[in-house]
C-alpha positions as CSV (number, residue, x, y, z in Angstrom):
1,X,105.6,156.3,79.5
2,X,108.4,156.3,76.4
3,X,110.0,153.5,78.2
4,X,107.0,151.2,78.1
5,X,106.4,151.5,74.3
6,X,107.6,148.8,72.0
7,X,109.3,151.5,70.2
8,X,112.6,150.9,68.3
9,X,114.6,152.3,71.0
10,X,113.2,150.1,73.4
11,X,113.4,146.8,71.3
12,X,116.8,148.4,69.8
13,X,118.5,146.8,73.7
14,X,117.2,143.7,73.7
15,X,119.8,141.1,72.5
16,X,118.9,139.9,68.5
17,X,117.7,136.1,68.6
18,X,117.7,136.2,64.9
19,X,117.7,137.8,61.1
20,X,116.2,137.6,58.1
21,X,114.1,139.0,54.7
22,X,111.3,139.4,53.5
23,X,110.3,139.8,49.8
24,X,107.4,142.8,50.6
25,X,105.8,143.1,47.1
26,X,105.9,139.3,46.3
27,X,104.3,138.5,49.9
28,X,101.7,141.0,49.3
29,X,100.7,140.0,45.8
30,X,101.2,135.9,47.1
31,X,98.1,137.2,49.5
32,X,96.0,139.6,47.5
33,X,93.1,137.0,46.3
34,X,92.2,136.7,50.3
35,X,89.1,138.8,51.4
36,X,91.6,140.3,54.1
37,X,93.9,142.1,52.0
38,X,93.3,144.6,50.2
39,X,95.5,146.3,46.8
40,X,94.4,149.7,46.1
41,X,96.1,151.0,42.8
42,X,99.3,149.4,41.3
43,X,102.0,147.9,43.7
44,X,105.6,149.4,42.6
45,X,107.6,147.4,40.0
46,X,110.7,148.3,41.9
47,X,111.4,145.5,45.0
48,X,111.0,146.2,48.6
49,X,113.0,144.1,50.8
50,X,112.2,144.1,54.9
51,X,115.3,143.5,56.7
52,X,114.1,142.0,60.0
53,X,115.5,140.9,63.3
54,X,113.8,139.3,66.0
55,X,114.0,139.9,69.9
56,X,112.9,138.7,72.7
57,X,109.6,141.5,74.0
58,X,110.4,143.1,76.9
59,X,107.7,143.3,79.6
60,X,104.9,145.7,79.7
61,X,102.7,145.8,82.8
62,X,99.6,144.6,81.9
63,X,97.8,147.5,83.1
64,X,99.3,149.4,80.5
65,X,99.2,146.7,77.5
66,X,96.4,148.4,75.9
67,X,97.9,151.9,75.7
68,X,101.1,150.7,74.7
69,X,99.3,148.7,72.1
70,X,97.7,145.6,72.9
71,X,98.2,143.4,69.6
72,X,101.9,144.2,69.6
73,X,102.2,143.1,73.6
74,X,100.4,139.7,72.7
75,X,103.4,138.3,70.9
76,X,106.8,136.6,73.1
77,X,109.2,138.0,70.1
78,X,109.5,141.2,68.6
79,X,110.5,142.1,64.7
80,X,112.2,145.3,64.1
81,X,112.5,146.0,60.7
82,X,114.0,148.2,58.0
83,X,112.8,148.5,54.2
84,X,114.8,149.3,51.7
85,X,113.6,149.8,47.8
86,X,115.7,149.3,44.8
87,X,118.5,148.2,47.1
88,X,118.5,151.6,48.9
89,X,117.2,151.9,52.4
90,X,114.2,153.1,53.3
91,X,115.1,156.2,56.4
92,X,112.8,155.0,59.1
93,X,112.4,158.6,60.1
94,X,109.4,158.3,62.6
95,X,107.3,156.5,65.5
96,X,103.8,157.4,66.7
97,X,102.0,155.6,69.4
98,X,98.5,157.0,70.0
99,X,95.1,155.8,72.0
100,X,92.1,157.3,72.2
101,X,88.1,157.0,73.0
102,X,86.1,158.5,70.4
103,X,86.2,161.9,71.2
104,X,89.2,162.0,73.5
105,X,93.0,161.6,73.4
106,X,94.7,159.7,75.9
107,X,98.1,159.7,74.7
108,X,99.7,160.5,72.1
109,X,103.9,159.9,71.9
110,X,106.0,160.7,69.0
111,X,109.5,159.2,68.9
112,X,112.5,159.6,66.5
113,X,113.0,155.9,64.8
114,X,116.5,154.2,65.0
115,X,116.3,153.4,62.2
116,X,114.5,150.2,62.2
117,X,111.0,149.9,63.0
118,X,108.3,147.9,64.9
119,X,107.3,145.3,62.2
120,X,105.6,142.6,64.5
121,X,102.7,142.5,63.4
122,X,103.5,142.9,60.0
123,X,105.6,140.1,59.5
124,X,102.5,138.1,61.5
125,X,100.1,139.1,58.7
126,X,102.0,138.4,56.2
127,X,103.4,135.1,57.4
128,X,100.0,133.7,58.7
129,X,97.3,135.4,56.0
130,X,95.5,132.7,55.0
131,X,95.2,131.1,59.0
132,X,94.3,134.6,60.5
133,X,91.6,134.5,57.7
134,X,90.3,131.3,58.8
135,X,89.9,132.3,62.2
136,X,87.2,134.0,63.7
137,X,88.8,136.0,66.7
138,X,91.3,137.3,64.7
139,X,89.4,140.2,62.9
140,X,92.0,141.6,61.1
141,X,92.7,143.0,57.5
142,X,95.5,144.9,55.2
143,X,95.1,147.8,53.2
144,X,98.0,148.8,50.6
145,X,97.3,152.3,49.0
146,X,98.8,155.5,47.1
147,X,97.2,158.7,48.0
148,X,99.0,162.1,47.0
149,X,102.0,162.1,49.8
150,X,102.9,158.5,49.1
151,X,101.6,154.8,49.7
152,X,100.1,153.5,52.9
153,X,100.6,150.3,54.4
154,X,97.5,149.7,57.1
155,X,97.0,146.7,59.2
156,X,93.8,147.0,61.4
157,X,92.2,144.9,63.9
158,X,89.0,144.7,66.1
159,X,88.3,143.2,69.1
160,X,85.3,140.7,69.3
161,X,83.7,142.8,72.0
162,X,83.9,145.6,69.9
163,X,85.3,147.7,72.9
164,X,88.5,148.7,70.9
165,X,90.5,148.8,67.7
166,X,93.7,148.9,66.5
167,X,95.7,150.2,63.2
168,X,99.2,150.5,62.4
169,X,100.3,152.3,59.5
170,X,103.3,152.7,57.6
171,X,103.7,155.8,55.8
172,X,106.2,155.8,52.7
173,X,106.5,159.0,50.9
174,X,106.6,158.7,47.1
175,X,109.6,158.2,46.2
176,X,110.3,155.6,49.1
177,X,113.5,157.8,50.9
178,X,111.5,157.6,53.9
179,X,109.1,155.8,55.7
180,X,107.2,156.8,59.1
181,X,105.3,154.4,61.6
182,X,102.4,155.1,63.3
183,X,100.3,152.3,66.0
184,X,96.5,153.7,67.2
185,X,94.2,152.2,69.5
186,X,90.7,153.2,69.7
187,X,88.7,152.4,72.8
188,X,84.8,152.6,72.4
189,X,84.3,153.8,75.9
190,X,81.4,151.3,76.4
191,X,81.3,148.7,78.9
192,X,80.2,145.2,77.3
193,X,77.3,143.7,79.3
């Protein structure tokens, strides 16, 4: 099953289309008067760069898009991405896909990063903001928060059935040495009539 995630190892043998940065900080404060973003507490006054590099996504069967993680399958490129803060990176130390119904696990697969990390979706949200706000079918929000271990980065999306949901998280402990990477789908178990 590894080899159909969109892990880093996975997208870490596709061939790199192309490279860039992003401001993290500056995109999230550019953002944070929309209804679908959300500051919790004080953003740090030290910069976070995200290193990115797009390739191309590698096929997943579609009978398993929706373990693997159905928002990141959606999209023909890929981002990986590495932070780094103050000009030091950020160890990506981490990877967690999981899917479950709401009182169940289906799967849950924990992978060692490469170092970089799956920052599609991400670099969508924070790109496109103010059009995914605008759009109805694209029920989706950001959540940036310090709690006692660190901050949390939290994208989440639900469908427009309402038959599942999805959250990614990135987890940076508190001093930002490391980060961890987490992607959950949540299937209601109800059949839409």
């Amino acid at each position: 099953m590894t080899e159909l995630l969109l892990s880093s190892q996975r997208l870490e043998q596709q061939k790199v289309l192309h490279t860039g940065k992003l401001d993290l900080l500056e995109a999230l404060q550019k953002h944070s008067n929309l209804e679908i973003v959300q500051l919790e507490g004080k953003l740090p006054a030290k910069s976070i760069i995200l290193e990115w590099k797009e390739v191309q996504t590698p096929t997943t069967p579609a009978s398993f898009s929706d373990l693997a993680g159905k928002k990141l399958t959606e999209y023909k490129f890929q981002y990986l991405g590495q932070f780094s803060f103050d000009g030091n990176v950020v160890e990506a130390e981490n990877e967690t896909f999981i899917a479950d119904f709401p009182e169940q696990n289906i799967s849950r697969t924990s992978l060692d990063s490469t170092g970089w990390l799956n920052c599609t979706w991400l670099l969508d949200f924070l790109m496109n903001a103010e059009a995914i706000e605008q759009d109805s079918l694209r029920n989706e929000g950001l959540i940036w928060r310090k709690n006692k271990k660190g901050f949390m980065l939290s994208l989440s999306r639900e469908s427009t059935d309402a038959r599942h949901a999805e959250q990614e998280k990135f987890v940076f402990e508190n001093k930002f040495k490391a980060v961890n990477w987490s992607h959950n789908a949540l299937f209601s178990g109800q059949e839409i009539c």
